[in-house]
C-alpha positions in Angstrom: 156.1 76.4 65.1 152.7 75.9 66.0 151.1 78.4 68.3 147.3 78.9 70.0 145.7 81.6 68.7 142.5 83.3 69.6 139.9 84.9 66.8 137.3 87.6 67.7 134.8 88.1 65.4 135.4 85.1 63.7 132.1 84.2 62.6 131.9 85.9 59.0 134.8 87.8 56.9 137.7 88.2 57.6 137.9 86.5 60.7 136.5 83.6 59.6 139.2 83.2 56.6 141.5 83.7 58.7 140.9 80.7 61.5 140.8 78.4 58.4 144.0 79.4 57.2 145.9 79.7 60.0 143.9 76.1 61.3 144.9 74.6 57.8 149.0 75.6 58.5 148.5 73.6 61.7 148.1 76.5 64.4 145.5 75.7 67.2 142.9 78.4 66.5 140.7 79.2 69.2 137.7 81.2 66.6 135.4 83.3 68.8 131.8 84.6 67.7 129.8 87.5 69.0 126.4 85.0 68.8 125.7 81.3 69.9 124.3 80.7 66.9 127.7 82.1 64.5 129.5 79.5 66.8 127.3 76.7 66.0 127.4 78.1 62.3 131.2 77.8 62.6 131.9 74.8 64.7 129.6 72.8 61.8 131.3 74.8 58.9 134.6 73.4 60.5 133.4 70.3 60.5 131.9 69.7 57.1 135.3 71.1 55.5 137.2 69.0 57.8 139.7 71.6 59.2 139.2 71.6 63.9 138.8 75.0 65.2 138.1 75.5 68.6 134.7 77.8 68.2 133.0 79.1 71.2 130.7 82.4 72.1 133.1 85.5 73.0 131.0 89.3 73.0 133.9 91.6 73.9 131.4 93.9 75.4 130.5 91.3 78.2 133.1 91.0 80.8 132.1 87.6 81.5 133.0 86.5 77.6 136.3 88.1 78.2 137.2 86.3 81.0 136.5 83.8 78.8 140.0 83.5 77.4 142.2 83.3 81.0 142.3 79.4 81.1 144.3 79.5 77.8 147.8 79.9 77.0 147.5 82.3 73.9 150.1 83.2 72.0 148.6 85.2 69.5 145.3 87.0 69.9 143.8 88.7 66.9 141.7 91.6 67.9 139.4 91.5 64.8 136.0 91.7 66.5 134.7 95.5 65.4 131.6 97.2 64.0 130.9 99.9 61.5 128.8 103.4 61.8 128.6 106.0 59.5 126.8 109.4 59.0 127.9 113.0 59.4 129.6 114.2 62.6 127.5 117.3 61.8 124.3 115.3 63.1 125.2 111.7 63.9 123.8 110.7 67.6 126.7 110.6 70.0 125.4 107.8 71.0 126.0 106.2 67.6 129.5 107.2 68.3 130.3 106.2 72.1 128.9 103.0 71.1 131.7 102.6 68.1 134.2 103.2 70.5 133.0 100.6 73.0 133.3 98.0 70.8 136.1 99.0 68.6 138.5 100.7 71.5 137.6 100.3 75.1 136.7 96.6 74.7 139.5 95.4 72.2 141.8 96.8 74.5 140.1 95.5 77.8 140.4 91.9 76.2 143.6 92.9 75.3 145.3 93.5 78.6 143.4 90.1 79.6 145.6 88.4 77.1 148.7 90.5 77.8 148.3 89.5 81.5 149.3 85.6 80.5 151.7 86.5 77.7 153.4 88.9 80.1 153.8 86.1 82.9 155.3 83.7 80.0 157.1 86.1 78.6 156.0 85.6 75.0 153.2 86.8 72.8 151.5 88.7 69.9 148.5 91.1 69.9 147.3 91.5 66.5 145.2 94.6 66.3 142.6 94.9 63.6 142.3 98.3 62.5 141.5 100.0 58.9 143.0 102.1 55.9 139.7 104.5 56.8 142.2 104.8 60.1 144.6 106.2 58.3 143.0 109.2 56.5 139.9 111.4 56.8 136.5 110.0 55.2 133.5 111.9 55.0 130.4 110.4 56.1 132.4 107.3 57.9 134.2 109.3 60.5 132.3 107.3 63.6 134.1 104.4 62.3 137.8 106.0 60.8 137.7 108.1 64.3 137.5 104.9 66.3 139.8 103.2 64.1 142.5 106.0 64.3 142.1 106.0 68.2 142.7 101.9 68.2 145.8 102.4 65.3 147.3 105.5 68.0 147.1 102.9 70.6 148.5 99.9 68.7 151.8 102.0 68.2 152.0 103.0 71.8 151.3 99.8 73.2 153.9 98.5 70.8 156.7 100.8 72.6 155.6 100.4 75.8 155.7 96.3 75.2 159.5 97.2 73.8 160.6 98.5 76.8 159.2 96.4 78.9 161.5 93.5 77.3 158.7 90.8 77.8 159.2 89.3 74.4 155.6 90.7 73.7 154.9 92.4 70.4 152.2 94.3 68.7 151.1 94.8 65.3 148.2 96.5 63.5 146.7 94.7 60.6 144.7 97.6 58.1 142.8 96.2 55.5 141.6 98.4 53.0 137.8 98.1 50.9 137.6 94.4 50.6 134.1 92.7 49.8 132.4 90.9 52.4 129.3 93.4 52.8 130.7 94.9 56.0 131.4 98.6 53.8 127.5 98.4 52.1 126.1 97.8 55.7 128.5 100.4 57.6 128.1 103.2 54.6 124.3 102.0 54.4 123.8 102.3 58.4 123.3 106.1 58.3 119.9 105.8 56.0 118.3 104.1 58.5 117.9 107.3 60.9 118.9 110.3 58.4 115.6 111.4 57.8 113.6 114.8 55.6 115.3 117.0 58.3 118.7 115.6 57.6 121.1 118.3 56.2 122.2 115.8 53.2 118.5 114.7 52.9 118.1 116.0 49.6 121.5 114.4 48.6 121.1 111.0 49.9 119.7 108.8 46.9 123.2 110.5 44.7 125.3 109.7 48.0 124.5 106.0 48.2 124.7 105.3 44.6 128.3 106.9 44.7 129.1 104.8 47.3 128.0 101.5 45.9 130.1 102.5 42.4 133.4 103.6 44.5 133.4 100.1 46.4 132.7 98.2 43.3 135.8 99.5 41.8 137.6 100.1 44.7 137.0 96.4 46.7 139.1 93.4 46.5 137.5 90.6 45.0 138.2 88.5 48.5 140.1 88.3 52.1 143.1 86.4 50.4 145.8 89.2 50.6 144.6 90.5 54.3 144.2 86.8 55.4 147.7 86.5 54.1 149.0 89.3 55.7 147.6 88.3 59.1 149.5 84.8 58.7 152.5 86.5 58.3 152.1 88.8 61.2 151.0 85.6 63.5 153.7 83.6 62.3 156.9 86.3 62.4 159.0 85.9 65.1 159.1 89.9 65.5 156.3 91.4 63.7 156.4 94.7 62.1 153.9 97.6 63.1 151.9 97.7 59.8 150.3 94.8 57.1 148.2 96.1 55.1 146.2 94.8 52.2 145.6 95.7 49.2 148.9 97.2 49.1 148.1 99.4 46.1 145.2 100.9 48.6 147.6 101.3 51.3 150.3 103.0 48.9 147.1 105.1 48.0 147.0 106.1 51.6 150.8 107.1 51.8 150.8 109.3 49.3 147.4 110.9 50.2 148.9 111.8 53.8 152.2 113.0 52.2 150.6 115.3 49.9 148.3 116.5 52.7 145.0 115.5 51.0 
């Protein structure tokens, strides 16, 4: 059955793969940008491979773009609009960190309850949340972004019970991609050099900590979005989605056991 869904963040990664691929299956995709000029990026990218999105400007930190969405009739929204941060909680700015939360937390879910407003009145929807693996377990050095990621996966499972209860027909599922390459991990691990400076405690450690990291996501990274974009098709299109999809699954099985055996 074809359903309108709306994109955040769907101006490079995996948002973008996924408004083609759920366009391509038929959906009406409404793909929302943080910038004016990814939506003109996107609206010609759609139409030089021939596939219609709906594309316009949507910064989840400006009420105003939120508001954006209340003429529509979504049935699927796809929270996928985020940012990274890394650096050590021993001496990252707070700021650093309230700001990850803003985006990734406060203003996913004030869009959210936007959306659920509608769905609630029609009794029928989806709220795709799009958190991460890193919100799943521990990770030194990226715990601005795996914090704000485990607060946003904590809030997908309660929002999912509190939906069941109501007994709106309204559902809610987190979608956790693991290290996939589109040069979101190399800025996000990358973004502490730019203030860590001589009086850093891992100062004299850094050039050894960012070579590790570029050799741990060359092995670790999918190749592409395929299996996440997959993943997100099947959560749109389910008629009850479950809690988790996750991708790549051997990643996410990785997680499991890691939790299990308390690492």
């Amino acid at each position: 059955m074809t359903k309108t869904i709306l994109i955040t963040g769907a101006g490079s990664g995996i948002g973008k793969d996924s408004a083609f691929a759920l366009a391509a299956r038929g959906h009406r995709v409404l793909a929302t940008t943080q910038t004016q000029a990814q939506a003109e990026a996107l609206a010609q990218e759609s139409q030089n491979k021939g596939i219609h999105l709906e594309v316009f400007k949507l910064d989840i930190t400006l009420e105003s773009d939120r508001k954006l969405i209340e003429p529509f009739a979504i049935d699927v929204l796809v929270n996928n609009a985020g940012m990274g941060e890394s650096g050590s909680l021993a001496e990252v700015d707070m700021q650093r960190v309230r700001k990850i939360f803003e985006v990734n937390l406060f203003c996913t879910l004030e869009l959210t309850q936007l959306a659920l407003s509608g769905m609630i009145q029609r009794e029928k929807g989806t709220v795709l949340l799009v958190s991460s693996i890193a919100g799943r377990v521990p990770m030194p050095f990226l715990m601005p972004y795996s914090m704000s990621k485990f607060a946003l996966s904590a809030a997908g499972a309660g929002l999912r019970a509190e939906m069941d209860q109501l007994k709106k027909n309204i559902h809610i599922a987190l979608i956790e991609p693991g290290a996939i390459h589109t040069g979101f991990n190399q800025a996000m691990t990358d973004s502490k050099y730019k203030w860590m400076g001589p009086s850093s405690y891992f100062a004299h450690q850094a050039q050894k900590m960012q070579k590790q990291e570029r050799a741990t996501f060359k092995f670790l990274e999918a190749k592409n979005t395929d299996g996440i974009v997959k993943q997100i098709i099947k959560a749109c299109e389910a008629t009850r989605p479950k809690l988790r999809y996750t991708s790549p699954w051997i990643q996410g099985f990785g997680v499991r056991m890691a939790r299990i055996f308390g690492v």
